[in-house]
Structures are given as structure tokens and as C-alpha cells.
C-alpha positions as CSV (number, residue, x, y, z in Angstrom):
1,X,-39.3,-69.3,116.0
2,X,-42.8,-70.2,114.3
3,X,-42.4,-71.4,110.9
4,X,-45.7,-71.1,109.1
5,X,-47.0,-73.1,106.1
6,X,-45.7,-71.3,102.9
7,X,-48.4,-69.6,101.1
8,X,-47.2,-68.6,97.7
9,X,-48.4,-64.9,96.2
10,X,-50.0,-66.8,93.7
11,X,-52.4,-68.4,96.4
12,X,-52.9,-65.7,98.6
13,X,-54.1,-63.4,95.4
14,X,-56.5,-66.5,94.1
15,X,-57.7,-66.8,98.1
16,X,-58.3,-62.9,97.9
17,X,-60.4,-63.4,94.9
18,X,-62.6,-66.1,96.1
19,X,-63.1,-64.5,99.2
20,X,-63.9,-61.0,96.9
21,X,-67.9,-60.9,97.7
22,X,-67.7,-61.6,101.3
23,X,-64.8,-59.2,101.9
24,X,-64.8,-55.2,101.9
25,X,-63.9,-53.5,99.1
26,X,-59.9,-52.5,98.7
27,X,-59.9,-48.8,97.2
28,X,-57.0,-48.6,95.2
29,X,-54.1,-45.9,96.3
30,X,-55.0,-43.6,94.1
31,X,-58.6,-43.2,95.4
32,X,-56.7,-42.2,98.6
33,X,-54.4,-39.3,96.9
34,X,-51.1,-41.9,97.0
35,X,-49.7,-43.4,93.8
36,X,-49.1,-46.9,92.8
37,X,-51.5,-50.1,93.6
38,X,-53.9,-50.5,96.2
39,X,-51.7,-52.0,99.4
40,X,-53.8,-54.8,99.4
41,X,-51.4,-55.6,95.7
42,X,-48.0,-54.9,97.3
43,X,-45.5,-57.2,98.2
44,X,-44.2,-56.7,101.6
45,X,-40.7,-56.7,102.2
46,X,-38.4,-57.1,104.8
47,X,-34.4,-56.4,105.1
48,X,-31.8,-58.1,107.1
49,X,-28.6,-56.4,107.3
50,X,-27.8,-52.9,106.9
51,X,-24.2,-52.3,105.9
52,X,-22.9,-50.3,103.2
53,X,-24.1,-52.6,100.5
54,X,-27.7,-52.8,101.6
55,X,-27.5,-49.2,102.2
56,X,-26.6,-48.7,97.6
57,X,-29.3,-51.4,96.3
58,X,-32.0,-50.6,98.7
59,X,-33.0,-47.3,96.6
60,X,-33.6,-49.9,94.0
61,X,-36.4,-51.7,95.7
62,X,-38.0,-48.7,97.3
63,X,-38.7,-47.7,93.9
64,X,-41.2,-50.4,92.5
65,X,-44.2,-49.3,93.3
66,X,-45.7,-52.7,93.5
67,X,-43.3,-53.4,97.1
68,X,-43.5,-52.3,100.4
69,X,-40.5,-52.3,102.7
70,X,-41.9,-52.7,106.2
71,X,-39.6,-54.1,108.4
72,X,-35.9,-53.9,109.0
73,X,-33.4,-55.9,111.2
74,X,-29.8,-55.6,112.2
75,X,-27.5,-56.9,115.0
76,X,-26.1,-53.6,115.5
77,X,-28.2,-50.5,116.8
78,X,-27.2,-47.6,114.5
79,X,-27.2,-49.5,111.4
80,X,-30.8,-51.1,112.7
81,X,-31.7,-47.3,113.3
82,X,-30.1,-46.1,109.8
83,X,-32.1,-48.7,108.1
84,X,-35.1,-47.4,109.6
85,X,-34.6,-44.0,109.2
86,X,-33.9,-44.4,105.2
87,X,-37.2,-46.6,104.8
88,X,-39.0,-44.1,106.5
89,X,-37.4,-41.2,104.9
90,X,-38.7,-42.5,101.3
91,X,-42.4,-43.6,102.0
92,X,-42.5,-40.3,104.4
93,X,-43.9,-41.5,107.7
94,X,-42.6,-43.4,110.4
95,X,-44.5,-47.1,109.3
96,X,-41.3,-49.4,109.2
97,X,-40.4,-51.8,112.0
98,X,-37.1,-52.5,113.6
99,X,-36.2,-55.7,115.1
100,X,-32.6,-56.3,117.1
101,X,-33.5,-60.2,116.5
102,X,-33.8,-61.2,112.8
103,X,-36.2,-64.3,113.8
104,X,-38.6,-61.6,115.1
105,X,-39.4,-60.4,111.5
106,X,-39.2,-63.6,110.1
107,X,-42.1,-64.6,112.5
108,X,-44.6,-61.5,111.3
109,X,-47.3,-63.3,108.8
110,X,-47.1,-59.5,107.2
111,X,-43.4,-59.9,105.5
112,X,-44.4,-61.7,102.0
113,X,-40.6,-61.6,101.4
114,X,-36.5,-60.6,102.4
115,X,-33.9,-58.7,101.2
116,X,-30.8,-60.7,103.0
117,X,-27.9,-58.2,102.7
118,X,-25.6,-59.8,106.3
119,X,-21.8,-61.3,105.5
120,X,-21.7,-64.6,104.1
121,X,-21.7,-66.6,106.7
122,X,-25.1,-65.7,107.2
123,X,-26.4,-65.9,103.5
124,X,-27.4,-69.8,103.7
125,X,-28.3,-70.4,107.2
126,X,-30.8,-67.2,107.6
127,X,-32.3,-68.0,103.5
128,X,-33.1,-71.1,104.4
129,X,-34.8,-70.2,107.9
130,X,-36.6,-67.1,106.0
131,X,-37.5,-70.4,103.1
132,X,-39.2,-72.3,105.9
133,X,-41.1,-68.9,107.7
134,X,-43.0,-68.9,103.8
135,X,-40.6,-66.1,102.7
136,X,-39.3,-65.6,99.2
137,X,-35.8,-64.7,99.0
138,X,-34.0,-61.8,97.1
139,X,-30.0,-62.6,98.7
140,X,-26.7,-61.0,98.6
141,X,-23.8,-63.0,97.3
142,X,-22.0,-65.0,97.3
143,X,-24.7,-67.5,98.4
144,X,-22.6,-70.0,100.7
145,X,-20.1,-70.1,102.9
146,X,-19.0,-73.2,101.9
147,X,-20.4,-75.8,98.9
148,X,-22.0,-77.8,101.0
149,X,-23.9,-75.4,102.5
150,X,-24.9,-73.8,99.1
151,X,-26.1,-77.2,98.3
152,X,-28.6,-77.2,101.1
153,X,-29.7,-73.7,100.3
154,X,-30.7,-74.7,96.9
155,X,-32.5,-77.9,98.2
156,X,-34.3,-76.0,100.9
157,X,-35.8,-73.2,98.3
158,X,-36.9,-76.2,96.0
159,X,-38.6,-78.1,99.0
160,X,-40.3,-75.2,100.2
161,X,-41.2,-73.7,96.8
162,X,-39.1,-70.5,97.1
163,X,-38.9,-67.8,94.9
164,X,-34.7,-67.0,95.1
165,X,-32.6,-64.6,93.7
166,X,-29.1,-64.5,94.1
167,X,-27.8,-60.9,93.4
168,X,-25.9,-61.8,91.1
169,X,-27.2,-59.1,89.3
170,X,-25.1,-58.5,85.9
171,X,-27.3,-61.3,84.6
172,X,-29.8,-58.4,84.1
173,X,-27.4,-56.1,82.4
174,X,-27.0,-55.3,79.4
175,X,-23.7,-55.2,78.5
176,X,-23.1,-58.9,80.3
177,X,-26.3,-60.1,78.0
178,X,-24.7,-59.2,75.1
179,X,-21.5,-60.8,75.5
180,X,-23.7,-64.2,76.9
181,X,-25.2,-63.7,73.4
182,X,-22.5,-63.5,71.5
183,X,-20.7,-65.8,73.3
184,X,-23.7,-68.5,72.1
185,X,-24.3,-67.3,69.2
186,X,-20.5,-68.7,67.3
187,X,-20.0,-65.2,66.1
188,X,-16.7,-65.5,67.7
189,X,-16.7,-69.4,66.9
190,X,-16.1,-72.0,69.4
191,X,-15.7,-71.0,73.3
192,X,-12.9,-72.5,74.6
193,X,-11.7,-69.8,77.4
194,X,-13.4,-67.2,79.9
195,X,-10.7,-65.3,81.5
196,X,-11.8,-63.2,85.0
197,X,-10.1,-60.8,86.2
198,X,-10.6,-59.8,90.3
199,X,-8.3,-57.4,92.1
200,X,-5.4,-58.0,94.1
201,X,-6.6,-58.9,97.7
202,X,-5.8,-56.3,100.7
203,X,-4.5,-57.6,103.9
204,X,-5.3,-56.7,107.3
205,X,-3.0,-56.0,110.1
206,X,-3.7,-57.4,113.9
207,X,-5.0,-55.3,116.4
208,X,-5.7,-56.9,119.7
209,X,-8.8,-58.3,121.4
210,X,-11.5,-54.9,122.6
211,X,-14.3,-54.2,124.2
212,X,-18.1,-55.0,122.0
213,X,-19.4,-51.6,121.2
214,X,-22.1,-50.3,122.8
215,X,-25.3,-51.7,120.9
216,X,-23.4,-54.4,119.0
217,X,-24.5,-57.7,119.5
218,X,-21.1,-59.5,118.4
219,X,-22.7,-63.1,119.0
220,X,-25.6,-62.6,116.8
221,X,-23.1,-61.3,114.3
222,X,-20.8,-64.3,114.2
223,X,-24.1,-66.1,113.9
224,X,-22.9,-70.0,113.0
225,X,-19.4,-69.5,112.7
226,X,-16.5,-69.5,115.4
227,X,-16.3,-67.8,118.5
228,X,-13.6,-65.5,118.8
229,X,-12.3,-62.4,120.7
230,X,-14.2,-59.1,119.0
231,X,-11.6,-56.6,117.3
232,X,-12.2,-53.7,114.9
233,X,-10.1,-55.2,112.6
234,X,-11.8,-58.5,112.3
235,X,-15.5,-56.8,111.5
236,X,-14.1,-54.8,109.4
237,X,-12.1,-56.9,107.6
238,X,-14.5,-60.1,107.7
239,X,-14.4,-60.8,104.2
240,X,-10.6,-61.7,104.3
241,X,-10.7,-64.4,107.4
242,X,-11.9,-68.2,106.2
243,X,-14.1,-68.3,109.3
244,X,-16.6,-65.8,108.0
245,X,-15.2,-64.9,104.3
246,X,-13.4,-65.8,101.2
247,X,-11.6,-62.9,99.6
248,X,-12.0,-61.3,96.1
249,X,-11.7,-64.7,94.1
250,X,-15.3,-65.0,95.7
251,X,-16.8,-62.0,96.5
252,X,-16.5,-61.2,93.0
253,X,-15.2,-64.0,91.3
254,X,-19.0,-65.5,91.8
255,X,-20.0,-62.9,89.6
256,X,-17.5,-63.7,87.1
257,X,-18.2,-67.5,87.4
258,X,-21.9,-66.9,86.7
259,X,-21.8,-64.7,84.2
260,X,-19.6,-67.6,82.4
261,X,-21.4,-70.2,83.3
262,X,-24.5,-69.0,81.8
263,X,-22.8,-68.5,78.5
264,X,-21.6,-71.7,78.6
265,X,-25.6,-72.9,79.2
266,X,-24.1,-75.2,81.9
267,X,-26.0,-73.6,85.1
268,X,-26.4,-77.5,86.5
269,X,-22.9,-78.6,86.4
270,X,-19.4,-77.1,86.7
271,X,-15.8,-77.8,86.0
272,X,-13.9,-81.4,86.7
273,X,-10.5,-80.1,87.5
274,X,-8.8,-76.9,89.5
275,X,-5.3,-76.1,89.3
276,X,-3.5,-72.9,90.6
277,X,-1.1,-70.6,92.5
278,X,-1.3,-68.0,94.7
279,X,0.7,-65.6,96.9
280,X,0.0,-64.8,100.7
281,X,1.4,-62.3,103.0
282,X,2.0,-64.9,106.0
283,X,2.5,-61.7,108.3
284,X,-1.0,-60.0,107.6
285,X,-3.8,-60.7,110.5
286,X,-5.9,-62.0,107.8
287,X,-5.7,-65.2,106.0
288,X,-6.9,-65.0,102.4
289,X,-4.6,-64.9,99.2
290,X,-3.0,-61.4,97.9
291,X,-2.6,-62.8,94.3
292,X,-3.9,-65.8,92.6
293,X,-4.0,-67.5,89.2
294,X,-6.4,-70.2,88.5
295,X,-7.4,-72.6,86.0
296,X,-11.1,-74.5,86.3
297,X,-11.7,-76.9,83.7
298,X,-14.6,-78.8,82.0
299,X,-14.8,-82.3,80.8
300,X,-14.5,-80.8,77.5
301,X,-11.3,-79.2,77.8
302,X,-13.9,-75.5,78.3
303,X,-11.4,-73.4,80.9
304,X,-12.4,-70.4,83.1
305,X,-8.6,-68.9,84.0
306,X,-9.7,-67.0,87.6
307,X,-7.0,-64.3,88.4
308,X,-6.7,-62.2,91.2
309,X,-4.3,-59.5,90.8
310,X,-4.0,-55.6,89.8
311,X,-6.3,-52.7,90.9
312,X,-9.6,-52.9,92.0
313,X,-10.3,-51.1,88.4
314,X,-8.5,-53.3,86.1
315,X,-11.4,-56.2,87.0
316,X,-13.0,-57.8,83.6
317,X,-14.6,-60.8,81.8
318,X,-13.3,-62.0,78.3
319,X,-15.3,-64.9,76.0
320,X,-12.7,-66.0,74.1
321,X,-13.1,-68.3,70.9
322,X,-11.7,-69.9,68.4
323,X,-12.6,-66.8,66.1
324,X,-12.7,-63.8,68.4
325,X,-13.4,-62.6,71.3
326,X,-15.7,-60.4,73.9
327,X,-14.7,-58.8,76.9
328,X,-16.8,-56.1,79.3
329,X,-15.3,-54.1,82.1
330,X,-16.2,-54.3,85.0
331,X,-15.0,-50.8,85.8
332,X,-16.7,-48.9,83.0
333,X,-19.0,-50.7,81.3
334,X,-17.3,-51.1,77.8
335,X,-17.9,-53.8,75.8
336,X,-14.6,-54.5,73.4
337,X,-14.8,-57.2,70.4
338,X,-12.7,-58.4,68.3
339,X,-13.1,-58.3,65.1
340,X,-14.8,-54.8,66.5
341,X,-17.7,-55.3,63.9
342,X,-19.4,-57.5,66.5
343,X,-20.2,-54.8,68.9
344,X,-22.8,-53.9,66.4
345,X,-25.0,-52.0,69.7
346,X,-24.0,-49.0,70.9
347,X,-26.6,-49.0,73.3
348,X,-25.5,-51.7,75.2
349,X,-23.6,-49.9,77.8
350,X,-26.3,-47.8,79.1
351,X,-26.8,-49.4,82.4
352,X,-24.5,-50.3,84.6
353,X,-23.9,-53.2,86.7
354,X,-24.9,-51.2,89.9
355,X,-27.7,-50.7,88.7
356,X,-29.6,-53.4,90.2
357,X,-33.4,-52.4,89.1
358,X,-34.1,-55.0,86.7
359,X,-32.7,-57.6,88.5
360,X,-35.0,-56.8,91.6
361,X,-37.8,-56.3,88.6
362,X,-37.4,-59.7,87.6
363,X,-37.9,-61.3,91.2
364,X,-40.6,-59.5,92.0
365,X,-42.6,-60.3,88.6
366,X,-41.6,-63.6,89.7
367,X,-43.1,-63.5,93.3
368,X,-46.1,-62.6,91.2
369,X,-46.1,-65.7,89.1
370,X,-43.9,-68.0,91.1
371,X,-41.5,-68.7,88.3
372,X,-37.8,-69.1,87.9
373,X,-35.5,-65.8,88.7
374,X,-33.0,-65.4,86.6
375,X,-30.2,-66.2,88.6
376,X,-32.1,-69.1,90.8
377,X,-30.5,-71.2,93.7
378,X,-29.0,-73.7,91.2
379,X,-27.1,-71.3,89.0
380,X,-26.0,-69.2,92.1
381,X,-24.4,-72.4,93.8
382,X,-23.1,-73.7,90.7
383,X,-21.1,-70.1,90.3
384,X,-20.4,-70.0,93.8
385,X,-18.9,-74.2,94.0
386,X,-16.3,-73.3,91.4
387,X,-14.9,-70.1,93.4
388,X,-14.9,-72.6,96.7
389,X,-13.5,-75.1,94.9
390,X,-10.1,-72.7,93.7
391,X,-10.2,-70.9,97.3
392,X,-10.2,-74.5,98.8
393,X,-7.2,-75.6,96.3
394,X,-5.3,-72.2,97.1
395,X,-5.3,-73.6,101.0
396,X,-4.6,-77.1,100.4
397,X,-2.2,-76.4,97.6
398,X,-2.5,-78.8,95.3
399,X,-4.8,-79.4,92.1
400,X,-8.1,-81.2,92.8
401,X,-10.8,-83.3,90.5
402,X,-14.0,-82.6,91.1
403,X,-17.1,-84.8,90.2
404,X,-19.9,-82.0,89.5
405,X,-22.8,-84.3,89.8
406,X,-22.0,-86.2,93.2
407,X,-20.7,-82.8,94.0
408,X,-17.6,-84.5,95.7
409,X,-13.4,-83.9,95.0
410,X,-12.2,-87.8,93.6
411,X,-9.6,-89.4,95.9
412,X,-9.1,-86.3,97.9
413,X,-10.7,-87.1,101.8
414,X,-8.9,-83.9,103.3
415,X,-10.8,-81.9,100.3
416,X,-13.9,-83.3,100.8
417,X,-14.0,-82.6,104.6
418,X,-13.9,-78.9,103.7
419,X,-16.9,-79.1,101.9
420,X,-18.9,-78.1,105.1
421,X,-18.3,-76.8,108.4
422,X,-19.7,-77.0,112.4
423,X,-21.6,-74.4,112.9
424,X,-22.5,-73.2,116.2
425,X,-25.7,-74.3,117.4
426,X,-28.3,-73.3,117.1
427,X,-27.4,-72.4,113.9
428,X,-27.8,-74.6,111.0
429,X,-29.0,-74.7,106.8
């Protein structure tokens, strides 16, 4: 693959003046009977990985006006030809690329940036390959496969400059704002516990080894991880098999863990100490916990209590203080209080946390100025550490001390050899 000097938005718009009097003159889109800027103003986007997810949030960035989806890449042919046919489908001609090979649209000098919507085990590897091919980074969570592969993500975007956002995308809703700002604000006095509920995790059954479907290329999907035998029930299930995975306490504990550690102001650092229990159906094909209960804690006695349990419905966040407490769910978007007179804004609850607009919004005003997304590459591993750190104690099965600034578990050698993993070559972060 060619990896190109990166050439920020910034630059390439200051080049684009400089170069104004020598260079023909751009007529804007309207002059052409099409709406929004001039396509000279757009930011070109490209989107790696097609599945169900990318297929609910990609509405939300074919509706700024200021981006232009013009390339698409996925391992498997009808999802590569679904992605296609849904880009075209909303600009109304037949413009958008498909590439079988991710690397190939990393390598086009026409993609300013990427939507990364694979499974995890791609997240780090392929954001940091897109960060050295001059791409900025818009990426589905969580972020890492492992902590010391989110590490490495987060160094590569600050060494290269990128402009990441993690979608962890409740930072831009409205109803998760408020309870950050009350939480801050001591209306509901001194935080001294988040509790976050996940649901209870499925299991998956064993079905044996089968053929690769017809336009599937099964090695490109494992990517870096594993080889194994294909089955239906491993690809589907993938989120529930360490190799490729890590269950609800991730997939949506990160949000949780975000969301509170952004109340708690402490986006650089993380708890000292994890302690929990969990159950596990030893007979399921897959590997990750059914039920869970966990306790992270700060140096300053701060806990987040983790659970994983109930209906995929019952999922929440609660500040709790020393005077009160906030709680939104996940399910509906109602904010509770007590005493109720804090939930003084009934607006609040207006959006959603699907609605993923002003999260995409606020990376691509940041392309613009090459400033900080909201929920940058530190914050996102920071969330995403302490939900590896209680999946990692859950396996090991005992508590572990954890040193958030060497980013290493204290006296623990078996712990700290799970912090990373081989990956296959070529593969690496």
C-alpha cells in the first residue's frame, strides 16, 4: 500500500487559496442546479464495512451537505454491493466506488477521510493504516481489541496529526450532556458512584466447520486475529468469542465508561483497582460471560459498578452523589433525578442516542479546523481500558491493580501479558 504524506483540510484549503489566480474558477453547486457547496468544499468520504450498523448511521453522514461519500469497501460481495447501491441511491447516480480490498481505497489521494464501521478486531489496526494513508478517522467502537492496541491507536493519530472520532456518540446527546452537567455541577453533591447497566449476554451454540460463502473473503475478515475453521455461527456471533470480540460489558459498557469518565473530567486516566464476578454457560460455543457484576475503582475511592445482567431494555447510567442522583435510560431516553426538581429541562430528551448527527457534525467541523473531536483517541481508549481491564479480570478470575499512567496491572505478569496479542502478519497497529 502507498502511504502518502498527510495533508490536513486545513492545508489543502490554504494551498487552494494561494493557488486561487492561477487556477480555474470552482462554480459553486448551486450555479449547476445541485444544492449544498461547490465539490471543490466537500469532504470526501470513504466507508469500510457494511454490516447492519454501518447500514443505521450512514443516513447520518449522507446528510451533511458539506461530505461526499465516494467510495465503499467490504470483504463480502453483497454487503460491498448493498453499500454501493445505498450511496448511490441518495446522491442519485451511480458515482461511488467499490473496492473488495480495503487498502485499495485507502490508496486513492481522492478519500479526505473514513467511516470504519468492521468488527473490532479491525478498529485499531485498519485506523491506524487509514492515519498513515493521510486519512481522518470517524470509527465504530469500541476502539481496541485489546489495551494495548488502543494505546497504539491513540499514539498513531497524535503522530500523524489525525482528526479521530470514536462513535461513542451519546457524548453529543442531550440527555447524556445534561446528566455530565449535573453530575459537575454538585447539584447532587459529591460523585462517588456511576452505576451501568448492560444486558445479560446471549450464548451461542456450536455448529460445525462449512464451506466460505460464495463472495466472502473469510481471511480478509479475520484480518489480524486467529485462523480458524469458518462457521455461520462464529460470524454471526463474533462479538461473543475473545479472538475477535468482547461481549456486552464492552460493546456497550464503552459507552457507559465514557460517558462516566467524562463526568468525572478524568478522560487521561482511569481506575486503580477491578474486582468482580461473573457467570458463564461452560456449554455455549462461545466464550464470553452471561452475567457480570463489577466494581472499577479510583485512587479516590470514585467507583463505576459495571453490571451485566437483565434485558437488553433495562440498560442505564446513574451519577450518584452524596446528595442525589441522575440516571438516563438507555432504552427511552428519560432522564430521572432525584430530588426530581433537578430535571429542570424538559427538552432534554428530544434526541435520541441513535441519533448520531451531531456527533458526525462535530468531526466534520473538526476536519475543517483540525481541532479535538469530542470523544478523541485518548478519551475513547481510556473508556475502552477500563471495560478490558473487567473482561480481562472476569477470565483470569481474580481482582487486579492497575497503574493508569504506566498503563500496566502491579505484580500481575499473567495480566499484563494480555494486554496485547499476535496478530497475523501482515497485520499490525
Amino acid at each position: 500500500m502507498n502511504v502518502r504524506t498527510h495533508l490536513s483540510r486545513r492545508s489543502f484549503l490554504e494551498r487552494g487559496t494561494t493557488a486561487a489566480l492561477a487556477a480555474p474558477l470552482v462554480l459553486p453547486g448551486s450555479a449547476l442546479g445541485k444544492e449544498g457547496p461547490a465539490p471543490s468544499h466537500r469532504i470526501a468520504m470513504g466507508v469500510i464495512g457494511y454490516g447492519p450498523r454501518c447500514a443505521a448511521i450512514l443516513p447520518h453522514f449522507l446528510a451533511m451537505a458539506d461530505l461526499r461519500c465516494n467510495a465503499v469497501s467490504d470483504c463480502r460481495a453483497d454487503r460491498l454491493a448493498a453499500a454501493k447501491q445505498a450511496v448511490d441511491a441518495h446522491y442519485g447516480d451511480d458515482a461511488c466506488t467499490a473496492h473488495a480490498d480495503f487498502r485499495t481505497l485507502l490508496d486513492r489521494a481522492d478519500v479526505d477521510a473514513v467511516l470504519i464501521a468492521t468488527g473490532d478486531r479491525w478498529h485499531a489496526p485498519m485506523s491506524s493504516l487509514a492515519a498513515r494513508a493521510g486519512k481522518d478517522i470517524f470509527c465504530e467502537k469500541p476502539v481496541s481489541l485489546t489495551i494495548a492496541e488502543g494505546r497504539a491507536m491513540a499514539d498513531t493519530m497524535a503522530r500523524y496529526g489525525t482528526v479521530y472520532q470514536a462513535c461513542h456518540q451519546r457524548r453529543s446527546v442531550g440527555t447524556y450532556r445534561f446528566q455530565v452537567e449535573v453530575a459537575r455541577s454538585g447539584m447532587i453533591g459529591k460523585v462517588h458512584t456511576i452505576l451501568c447497566q448492560v444486558w445479560e449476554g446471549p450464548t451461542v451454540g456450536y455448529e460445525p466447520p462449512q464451506p466460505v460463502p460464495d463472495g466472502f473473503d473469510y481471511d480478509a475478515w479475520l484480518g489480524p486475529t486467529p485462523w480458524r475453521p469458518y462457521s455461520n455461527a462464529y460470524v454471526r456471533g463474533w462479538n461473543y468469542f475473545w479472538n475477535v470480540g468482547g461481549g456486552p460489558l464492552i460493546g456497550m459498557g464503552c459507552h457507559y465508561t465514557d460517558i462516566a469518565q467524562w463526568g468525572l473530567e478524568r478522560d487521561d486516566t482511569g481506575p486503580v483497582a477491578y474486582e468482580g464476578t461473573a457467570t458463564w454457560n461452560r456449554a455455549a460455543y462461545s466464550e464470553t460471560p452471561v452475567t457480570a457484576e463489577c466494581t472499577c475503582t479510583y485512587a479516590d475511592g470514585v467507583k463505576i459498578v459495571l453490571r451485566s445482567s437483565g434485558a437488553f431494555a433495562d440498560r442505564y447510567i446513574r451519577f450518584v452523589g452524596t446528595d442525589g442522583w441522575v440516571q438516563v435510560d438507555d432504552q427511552t431516553n428519560a432522564v430521572t433525578t432525584f430530588p426530581e426538581s433537578i430535571r429542570r429541562d424538559a427538552s432534554i430528551s428530544a434526541r435520541s442516542w441513535a441519533q448520531t448527527g451531531d456527533h458526525v457534525r462535530n468531526w466534520l467541523d473538526c476536519i475543517k479546523s483540525r481541532g479535538r473531536p469530542v470523544c478523541h483517541p485518548e478519551s475513547a481508549h481510556r473508556a475502552n481500558t477500563i471495560c478490558h481491564a473487567v473482561n480481562l479480570g472476569l477470565r483470569l478470575g481474580r481482582s487486579l491493580r492497575w497503574d493508569p499512567q504506566a498503563e500496566r496491572f502491579l505484580d500481575d505478569a499473567q495480566a499484563n501479558a494480555k494486554l496485547h496479542r499476535a496478530m497475523r502478519p501482515p497485520w499490525r497497529v
